[in-house]
C-alpha positions as CSV (number, residue, x, y, z in Angstrom):
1,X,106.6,155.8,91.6
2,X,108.0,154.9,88.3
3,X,109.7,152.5,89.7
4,X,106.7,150.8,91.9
5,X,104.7,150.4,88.7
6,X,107.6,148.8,86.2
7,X,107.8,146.5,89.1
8,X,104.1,145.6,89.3
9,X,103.9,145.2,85.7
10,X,107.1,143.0,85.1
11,X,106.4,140.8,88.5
12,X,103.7,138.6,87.0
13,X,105.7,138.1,83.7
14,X,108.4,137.1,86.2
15,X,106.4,134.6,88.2
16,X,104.4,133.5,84.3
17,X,107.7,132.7,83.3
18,X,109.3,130.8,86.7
19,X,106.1,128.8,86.2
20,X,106.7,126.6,83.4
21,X,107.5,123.1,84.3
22,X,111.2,122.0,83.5
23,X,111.4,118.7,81.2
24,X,112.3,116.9,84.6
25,X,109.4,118.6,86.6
26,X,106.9,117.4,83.8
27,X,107.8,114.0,84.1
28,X,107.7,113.7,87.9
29,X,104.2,115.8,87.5
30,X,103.1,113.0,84.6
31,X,104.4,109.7,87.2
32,X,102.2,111.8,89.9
33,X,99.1,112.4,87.9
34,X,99.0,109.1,86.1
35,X,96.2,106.4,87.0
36,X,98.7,103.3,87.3
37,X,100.5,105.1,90.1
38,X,97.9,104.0,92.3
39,X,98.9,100.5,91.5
40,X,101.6,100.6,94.0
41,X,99.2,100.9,96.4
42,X,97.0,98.6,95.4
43,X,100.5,96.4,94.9
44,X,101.7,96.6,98.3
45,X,98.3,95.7,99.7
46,X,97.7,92.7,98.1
47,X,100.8,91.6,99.2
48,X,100.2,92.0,102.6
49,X,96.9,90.2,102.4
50,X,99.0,86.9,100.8
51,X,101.5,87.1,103.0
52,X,99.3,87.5,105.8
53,X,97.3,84.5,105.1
54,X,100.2,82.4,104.2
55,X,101.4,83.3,107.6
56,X,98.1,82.0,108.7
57,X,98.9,78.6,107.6
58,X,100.7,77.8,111.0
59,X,97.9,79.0,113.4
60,X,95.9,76.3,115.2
61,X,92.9,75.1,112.7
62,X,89.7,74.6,115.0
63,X,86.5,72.9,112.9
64,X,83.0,72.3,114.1
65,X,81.4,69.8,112.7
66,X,77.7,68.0,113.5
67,X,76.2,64.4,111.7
68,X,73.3,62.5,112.3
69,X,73.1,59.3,110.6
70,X,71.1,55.8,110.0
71,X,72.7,52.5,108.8
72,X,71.7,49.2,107.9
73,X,73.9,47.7,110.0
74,X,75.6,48.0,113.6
75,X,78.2,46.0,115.8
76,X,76.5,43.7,118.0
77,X,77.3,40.4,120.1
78,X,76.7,36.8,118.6
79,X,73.1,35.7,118.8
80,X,73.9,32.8,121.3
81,X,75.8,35.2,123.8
82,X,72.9,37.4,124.0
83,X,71.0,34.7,124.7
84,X,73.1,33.3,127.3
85,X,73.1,36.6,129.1
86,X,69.4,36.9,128.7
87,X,69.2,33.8,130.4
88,X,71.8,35.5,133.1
89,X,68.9,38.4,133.7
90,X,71.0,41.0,131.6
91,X,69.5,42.7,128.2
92,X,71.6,44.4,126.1
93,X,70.0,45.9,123.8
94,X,72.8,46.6,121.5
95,X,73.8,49.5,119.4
96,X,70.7,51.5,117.2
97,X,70.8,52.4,114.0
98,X,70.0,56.0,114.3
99,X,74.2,57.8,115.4
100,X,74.5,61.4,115.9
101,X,77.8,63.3,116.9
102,X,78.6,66.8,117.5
103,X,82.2,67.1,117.2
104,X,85.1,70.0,117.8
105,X,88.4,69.4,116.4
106,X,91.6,71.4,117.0
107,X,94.6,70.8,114.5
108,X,98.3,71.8,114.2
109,X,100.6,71.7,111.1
110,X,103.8,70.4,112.2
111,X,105.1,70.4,108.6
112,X,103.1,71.0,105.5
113,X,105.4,70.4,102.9
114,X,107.1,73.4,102.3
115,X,103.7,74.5,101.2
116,X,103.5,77.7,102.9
117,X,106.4,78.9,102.4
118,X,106.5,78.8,98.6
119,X,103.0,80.9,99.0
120,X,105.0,83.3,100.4
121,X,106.9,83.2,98.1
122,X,104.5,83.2,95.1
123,X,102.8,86.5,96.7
124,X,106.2,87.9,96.9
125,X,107.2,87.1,93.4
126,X,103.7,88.4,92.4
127,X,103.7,91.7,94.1
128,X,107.4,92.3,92.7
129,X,106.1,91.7,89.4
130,X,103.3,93.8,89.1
131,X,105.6,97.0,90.9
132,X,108.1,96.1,88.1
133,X,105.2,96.5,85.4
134,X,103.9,99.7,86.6
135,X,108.0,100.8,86.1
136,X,108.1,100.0,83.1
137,X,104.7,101.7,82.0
138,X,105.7,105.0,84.3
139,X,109.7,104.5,82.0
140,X,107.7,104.7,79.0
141,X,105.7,107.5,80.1
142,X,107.9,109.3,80.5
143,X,109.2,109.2,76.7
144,X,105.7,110.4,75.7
145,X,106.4,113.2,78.0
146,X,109.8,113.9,76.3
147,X,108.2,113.7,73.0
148,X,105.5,116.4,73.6
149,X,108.0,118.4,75.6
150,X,110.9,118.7,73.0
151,X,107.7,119.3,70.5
152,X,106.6,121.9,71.9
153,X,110.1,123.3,72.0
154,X,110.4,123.0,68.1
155,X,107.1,123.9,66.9
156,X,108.3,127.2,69.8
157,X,111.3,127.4,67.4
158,X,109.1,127.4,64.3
159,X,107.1,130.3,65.7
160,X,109.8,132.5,66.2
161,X,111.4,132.4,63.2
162,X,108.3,132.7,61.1
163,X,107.7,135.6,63.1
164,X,110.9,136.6,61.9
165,X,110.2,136.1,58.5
166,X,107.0,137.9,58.6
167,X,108.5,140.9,60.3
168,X,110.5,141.1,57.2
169,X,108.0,140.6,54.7
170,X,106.2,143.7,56.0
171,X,109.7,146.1,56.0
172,X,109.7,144.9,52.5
173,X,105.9,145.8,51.1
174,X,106.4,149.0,53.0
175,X,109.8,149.2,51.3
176,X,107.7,148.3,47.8
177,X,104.9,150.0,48.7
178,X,107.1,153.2,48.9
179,X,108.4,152.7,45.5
180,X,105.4,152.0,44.0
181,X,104.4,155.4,44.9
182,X,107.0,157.1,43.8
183,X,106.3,154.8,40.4
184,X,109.5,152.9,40.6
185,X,107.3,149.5,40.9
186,X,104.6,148.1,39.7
187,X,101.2,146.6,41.6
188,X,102.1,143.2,40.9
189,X,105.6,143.8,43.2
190,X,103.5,144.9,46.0
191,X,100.8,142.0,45.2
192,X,103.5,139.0,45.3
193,X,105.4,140.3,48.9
194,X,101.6,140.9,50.5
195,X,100.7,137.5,49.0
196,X,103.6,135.9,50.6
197,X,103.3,137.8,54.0
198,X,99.5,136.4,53.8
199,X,101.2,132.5,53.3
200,X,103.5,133.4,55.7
201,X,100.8,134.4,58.3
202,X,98.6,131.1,57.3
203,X,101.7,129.3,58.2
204,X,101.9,130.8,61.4
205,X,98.8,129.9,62.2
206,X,99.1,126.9,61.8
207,X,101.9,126.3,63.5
208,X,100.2,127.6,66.5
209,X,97.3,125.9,66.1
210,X,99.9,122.7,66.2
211,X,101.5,123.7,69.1
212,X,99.0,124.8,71.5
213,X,97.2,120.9,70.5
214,X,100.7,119.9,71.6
215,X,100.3,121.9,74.7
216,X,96.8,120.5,75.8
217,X,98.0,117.4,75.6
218,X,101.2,118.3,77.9
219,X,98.8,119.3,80.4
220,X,96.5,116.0,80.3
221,X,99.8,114.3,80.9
222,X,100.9,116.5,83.9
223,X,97.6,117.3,85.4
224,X,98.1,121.1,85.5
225,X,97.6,124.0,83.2
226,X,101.2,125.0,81.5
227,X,99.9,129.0,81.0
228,X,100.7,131.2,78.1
229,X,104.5,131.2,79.4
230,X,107.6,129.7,76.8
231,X,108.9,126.2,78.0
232,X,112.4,126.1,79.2
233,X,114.7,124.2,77.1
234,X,116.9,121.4,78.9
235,X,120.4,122.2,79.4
236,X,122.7,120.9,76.5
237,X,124.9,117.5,77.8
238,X,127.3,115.6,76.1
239,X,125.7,112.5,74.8
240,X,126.0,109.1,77.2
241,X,127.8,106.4,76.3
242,X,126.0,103.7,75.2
243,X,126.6,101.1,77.6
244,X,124.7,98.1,79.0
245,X,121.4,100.0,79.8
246,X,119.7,100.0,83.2
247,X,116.0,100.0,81.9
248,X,113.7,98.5,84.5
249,X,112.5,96.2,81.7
250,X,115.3,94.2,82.6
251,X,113.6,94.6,86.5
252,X,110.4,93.2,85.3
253,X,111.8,90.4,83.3
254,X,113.8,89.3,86.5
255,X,110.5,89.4,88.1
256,X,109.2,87.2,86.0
257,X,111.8,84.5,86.2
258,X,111.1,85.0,90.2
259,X,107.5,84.4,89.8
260,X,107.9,81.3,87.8
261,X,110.5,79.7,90.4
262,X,107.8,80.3,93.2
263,X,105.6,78.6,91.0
264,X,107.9,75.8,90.8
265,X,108.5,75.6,94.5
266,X,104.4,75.1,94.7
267,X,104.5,72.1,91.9
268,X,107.1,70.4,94.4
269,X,105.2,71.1,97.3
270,X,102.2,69.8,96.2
271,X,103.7,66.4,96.1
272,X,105.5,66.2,99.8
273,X,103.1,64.8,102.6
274,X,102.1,67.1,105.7
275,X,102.2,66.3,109.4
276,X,99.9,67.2,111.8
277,X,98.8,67.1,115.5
278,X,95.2,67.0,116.2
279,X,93.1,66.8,119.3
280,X,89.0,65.8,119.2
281,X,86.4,66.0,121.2
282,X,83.1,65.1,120.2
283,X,79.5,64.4,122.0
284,X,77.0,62.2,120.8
285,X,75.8,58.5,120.3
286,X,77.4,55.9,120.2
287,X,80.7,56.7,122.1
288,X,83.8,55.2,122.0
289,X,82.7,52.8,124.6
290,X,81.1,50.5,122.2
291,X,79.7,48.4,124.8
292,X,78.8,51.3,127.2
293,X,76.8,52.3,124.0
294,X,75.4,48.9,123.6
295,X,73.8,48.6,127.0
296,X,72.5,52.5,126.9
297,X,71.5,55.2,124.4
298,X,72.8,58.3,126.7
299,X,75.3,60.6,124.5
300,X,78.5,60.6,126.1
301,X,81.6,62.9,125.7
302,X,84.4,61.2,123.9
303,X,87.9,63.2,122.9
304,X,91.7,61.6,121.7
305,X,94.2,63.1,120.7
306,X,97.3,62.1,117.4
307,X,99.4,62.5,115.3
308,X,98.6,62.9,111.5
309,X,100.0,62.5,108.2
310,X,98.2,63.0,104.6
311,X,99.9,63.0,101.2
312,X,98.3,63.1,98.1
313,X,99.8,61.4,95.6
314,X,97.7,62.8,92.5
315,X,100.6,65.7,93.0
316,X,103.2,63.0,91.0
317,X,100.8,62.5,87.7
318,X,101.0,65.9,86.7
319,X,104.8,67.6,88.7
320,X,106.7,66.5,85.3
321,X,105.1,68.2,82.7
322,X,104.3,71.2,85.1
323,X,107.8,71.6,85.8
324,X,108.2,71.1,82.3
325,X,106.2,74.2,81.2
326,X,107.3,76.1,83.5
327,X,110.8,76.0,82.4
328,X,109.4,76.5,78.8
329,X,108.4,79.7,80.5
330,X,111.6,81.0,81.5
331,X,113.4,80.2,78.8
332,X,111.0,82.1,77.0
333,X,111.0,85.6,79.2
334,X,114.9,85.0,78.8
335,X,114.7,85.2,75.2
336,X,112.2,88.1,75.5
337,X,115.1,89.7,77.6
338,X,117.7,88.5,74.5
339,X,115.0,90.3,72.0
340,X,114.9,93.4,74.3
341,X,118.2,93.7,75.0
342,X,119.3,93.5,71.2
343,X,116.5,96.0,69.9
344,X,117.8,98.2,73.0
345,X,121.6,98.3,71.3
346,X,120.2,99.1,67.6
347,X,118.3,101.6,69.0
348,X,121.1,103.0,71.0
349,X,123.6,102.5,67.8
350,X,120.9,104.4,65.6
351,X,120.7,107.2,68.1
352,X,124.3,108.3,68.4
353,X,124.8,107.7,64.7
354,X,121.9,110.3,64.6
355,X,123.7,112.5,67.0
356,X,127.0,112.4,65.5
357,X,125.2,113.6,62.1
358,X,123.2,116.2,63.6
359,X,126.3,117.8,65.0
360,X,128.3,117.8,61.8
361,X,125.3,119.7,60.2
362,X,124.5,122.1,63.0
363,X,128.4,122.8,62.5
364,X,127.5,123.9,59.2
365,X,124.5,125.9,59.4
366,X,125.5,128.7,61.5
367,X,127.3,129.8,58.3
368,X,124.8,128.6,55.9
369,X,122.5,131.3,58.2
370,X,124.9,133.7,58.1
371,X,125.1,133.5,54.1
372,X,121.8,133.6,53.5
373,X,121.9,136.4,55.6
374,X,124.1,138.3,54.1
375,X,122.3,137.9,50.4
376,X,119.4,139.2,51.6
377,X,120.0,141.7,52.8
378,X,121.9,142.6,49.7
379,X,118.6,142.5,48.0
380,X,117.3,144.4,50.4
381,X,120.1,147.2,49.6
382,X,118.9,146.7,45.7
383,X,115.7,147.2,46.5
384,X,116.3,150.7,48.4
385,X,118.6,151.5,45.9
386,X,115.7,151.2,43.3
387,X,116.6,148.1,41.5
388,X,113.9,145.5,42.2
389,X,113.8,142.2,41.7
390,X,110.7,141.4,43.8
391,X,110.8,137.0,42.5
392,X,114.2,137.4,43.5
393,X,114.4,138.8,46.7
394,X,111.3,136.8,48.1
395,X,113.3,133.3,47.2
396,X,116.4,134.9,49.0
397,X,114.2,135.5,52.1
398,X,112.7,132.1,51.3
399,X,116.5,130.8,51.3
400,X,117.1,132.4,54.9
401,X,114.0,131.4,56.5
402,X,114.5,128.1,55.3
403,X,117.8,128.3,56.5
404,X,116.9,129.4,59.8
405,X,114.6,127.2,60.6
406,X,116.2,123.8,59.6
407,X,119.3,125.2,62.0
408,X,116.9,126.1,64.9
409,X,114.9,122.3,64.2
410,X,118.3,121.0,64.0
411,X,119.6,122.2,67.7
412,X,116.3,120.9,69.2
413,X,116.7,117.7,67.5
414,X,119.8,117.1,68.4
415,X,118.8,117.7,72.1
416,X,115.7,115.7,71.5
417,X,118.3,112.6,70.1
418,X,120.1,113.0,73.2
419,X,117.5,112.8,75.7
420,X,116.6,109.9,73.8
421,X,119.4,108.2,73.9
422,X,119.3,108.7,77.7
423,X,116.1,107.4,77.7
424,X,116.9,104.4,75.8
425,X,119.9,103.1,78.2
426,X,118.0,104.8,81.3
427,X,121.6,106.8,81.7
C-alpha cells in the first residue's frame, strides 16, 4: 500500500519533469509555432501559379473581336468605267462607307523569344528566394530561442545558489540567535545576519521574478506552456572548429544572384522577335472579295491563314543600361556575401577566444569554491565556539556565494558560448 501511494505521488513529478522541452525540442516547437512558416506554403504556391502560366504561354491563343466602322473614303472603279458599264446595263454600286466585321482569330507561338522560358525562370528564382528568406529568419530564430533557453538555465543557476545562501543565513541567526540568549551576542549580531537573510530573500525574488518573465517569453516562442518543471541543460560538447560556415545566409544570397540572372535573361528576351502561326476567320462587310462587295452589301464569311513575326525594337534603347544595373546588382549581393562572410569569422574568432577563456577560469573556480568553503565554515566553527565576528563571517559567506555563483554562471556560459559558436558557423 505503501508502495501504491509513493508511486502515485512521485509519477506526476516524473512525467512534470519528462515534460520540459530539450533546447533542440524548443527550437523545432519555435520553427513550428512561428507565423513565417506558413510562408513556405504560401511560397510553393505562388510558384506553381508562375510556372503554370508561363507554361500557358505555348497553348493556342483564340481572340474574339467585333468593329463597326465609317470612312470617308472607299475603293471604287474610275468614273468613266462605271459609266461605260452603266452604259453595258450593269450598276455597281461600289463599296459603302458604313464596314462591320466580326472576327475569330486562332494563334500559335512558334518561338517567342526565349520569352517564356526566362519567366520560368524568374518564378523559379523568385520562389527560391523567398524559401531562402524564410531560412534565414527561422536560423535566427532559433538564436533567440537559444538565448532565452540558456537564460533561463542561468537565472535557474542563480536561484539555487541563493537558496543556498539563504539556507545558511538562517543556520547562522539561529546559531546567533542562540548565543544571544545565552548573552554571548549582542542584538545588533542577530539584526545584521536577519538583515542580510532579508537582502538575500529580495534577491531571490527577483531573480524569480526575472526568470519566470524569461519563461513567458519561452513559451510565446514555442507555443506551449513549459510548466513549473526545471529545464534540462544541453549535453556539454567540445567546441566546433571554426571552419567555412554553412549558414543559409549564404543560400539566400545565391538566390539572389539567381534571381538577378533570370532577370537578365528577360532584358535579352525582350529584344528577340517572336514567330507565330495564325488562322482567321471573320464575317462581315466588305469581304475579301472587294468586287463581290462592290456589286452587293450581303456579309460574307472570309478566313486565311500565315505566318507571323513581330519584334519590338524599343527592347534595344533601354537592354544596355538594364543589363548594366543589374550587374551593379550582383556585384553588390556579392559584396553583401564578402561583408557577411567576414563579420561571420570575427564573430567565430571572438567566440572561441571566449571559450578558451571561460575554460581557463572554470579550471580555477572549483578551487576558488572549495576555499571559500572551507573559511566559512571556519567561521562558522568560531562562531559555535563562542567567538563571533558577525561583519566577518557574513563577508566570508558573501565571498562563497559570490564564488559559487560566478562558477555556476561561468559553466552555463561557457555552454551558452558554444552553442553559439555552433550557431554562428551552422556546425
Amino acid at each position: 500500500m505503501r508502495r501504491a501511494l509513493l508511486f502515485s505521488v512521485l509519477l506526476p513529478c516524473v512525467l512534470g519533469a519528462q515534460a520540459q522541452p530539450t533546447l533542440d525540442e524548443c527550437r523545432e516547437l519555435a520553427r513550428g509555432h512561428y507565423p513565417e512558416i506558413r510562408q513556405y506554403d504560401l511560397i510553393r504556391r505562388t510558384a506553381e501559379y508562375d510556372l503554370s502560366n508561363a507554361r500557358r504561354a505555348w497553348l493556342p491563343q483564340l481572340s474574339l473581336s467585333a468593329q463597326a466602322t465609317w470612312q470617308t473614303d472607299v475603293p471604287g472603279f474610275p468614273r468613266e468605267m462605271t459609266g461605260f458599264l452603266a452604259g453595258q446595263g450593269l450598276e455597281i454600286p461600289g463599296l459603302n462607307r458604313d464596314q462591320y466585321k466580326a472576327q475569330l482569330e486562332l494563334s500559335q507561338t512558334i518561338w517567342d523569344g526565349g520569352r517564356s522560358s526566362a519567366d520560368k525562370r524568374m518564378a523559379e528564382a523568385e520562389a527560391a528566394e523567398a524559401a531562402r528568406t524564410a531560412d534565414a529568419d527561422l536560423y535566427a530564430l532559433e538564436g533567440r530561442v537559444d538565448g532565452l533557453y540558456f537564460g533561463i538555465l542561468l537565472l535557474d543557476e542563480r536561484i539555487a545558489q541563493t537558496r543556498i545562501t539563504i539556507g545558511l543565513l538562517r543556520s547562522d541567526l539561529d546559531k546567533v540567535r542562540s548565543l544571544l540568549r545565552n548573552g554571548a551576542a549582542a542584538q545588533s549580531d542577530a539584526d545584521a545576519v536577519e538583515a542580510e537573510l532579508l537582502a538575500a530573500g529580495q534577491q531571490l525574488a527577483q531573480v524569480e521574478a526575472s526568470r519566470d518573465s524569461y519563461r513567458r517569453m519561452l513559451e510565446l516562442f514555442i507555443g506551449r506552456e513549459l510548466g513549473d518543471g526545471a529545464l534540462r541543460r544541453p549535453e556539454a560538447s567540445d567546441a566546433p572548429v571554426a571552419a567555412g560556415p554553412e549558414r543559409p545566409e549564404l543560400r539566400l544570397f545565391d538566390a539572389r544572384i539567381d534571381r538577378i540572372s533570370a532577370q537578365e535573361r528577360l532584358v535579352k528576351a525582350a529584344t528577340r522577335p517572336r514567330f507565330g502561326l495564325f488562322v482567321q476567320g471573320y464575317y462581315g462587310y466588305p469581304g475579301m472579295d472587294y468586287f463581290g462587295s462592290m456589286m452587293t452589301s450581303d456579309w460574307t464569311w472570309n478566313a486565311l491563314v500565315g505566318i507571323r513575326m513581330s519584334w519590338n525594337f524599343g527592347g534595344y534603347y533601354t537592354k544596355r543600361n538594364s543589363l548594366g544595373r543589374l550587374d551593379a546588382a550582383k556585384r553588390q549581393v556579392e559584396v553583401q556575401r564578402d561583408i557577411f562572410l567576414f563579420d561571420n569569422r570575427l564573430d567565430a574568432a571572438e567566440e572561441s577566444g571566449e571559450i578558451a577563456r571561460l575554460r581557463r577560469a572554470l579550471a580555477d573556480d572549483d578551487r576558488i569554491v572549495r576555499l571559500r568553503r572551507a573559511v566559512r565554515e571556519a567561521a562558522e566553527s568560531e562562531l559555535r565556539n563562542g567567538v563571533l565576528d558577525t561583519n566577518g563571517l557574513l563577508r566570508k559567506i558573501a565571498d562563497e556565494d559570490a564564488a559559487a555563483a560566478a562558477r555556476s554562471a561561468r559553466e552555463i556560459e561557457l555552454l551558452k558560448t558554444i552553442y553559439e559558436l555552433k550557431h554562428t558557423i551552422n556546425r
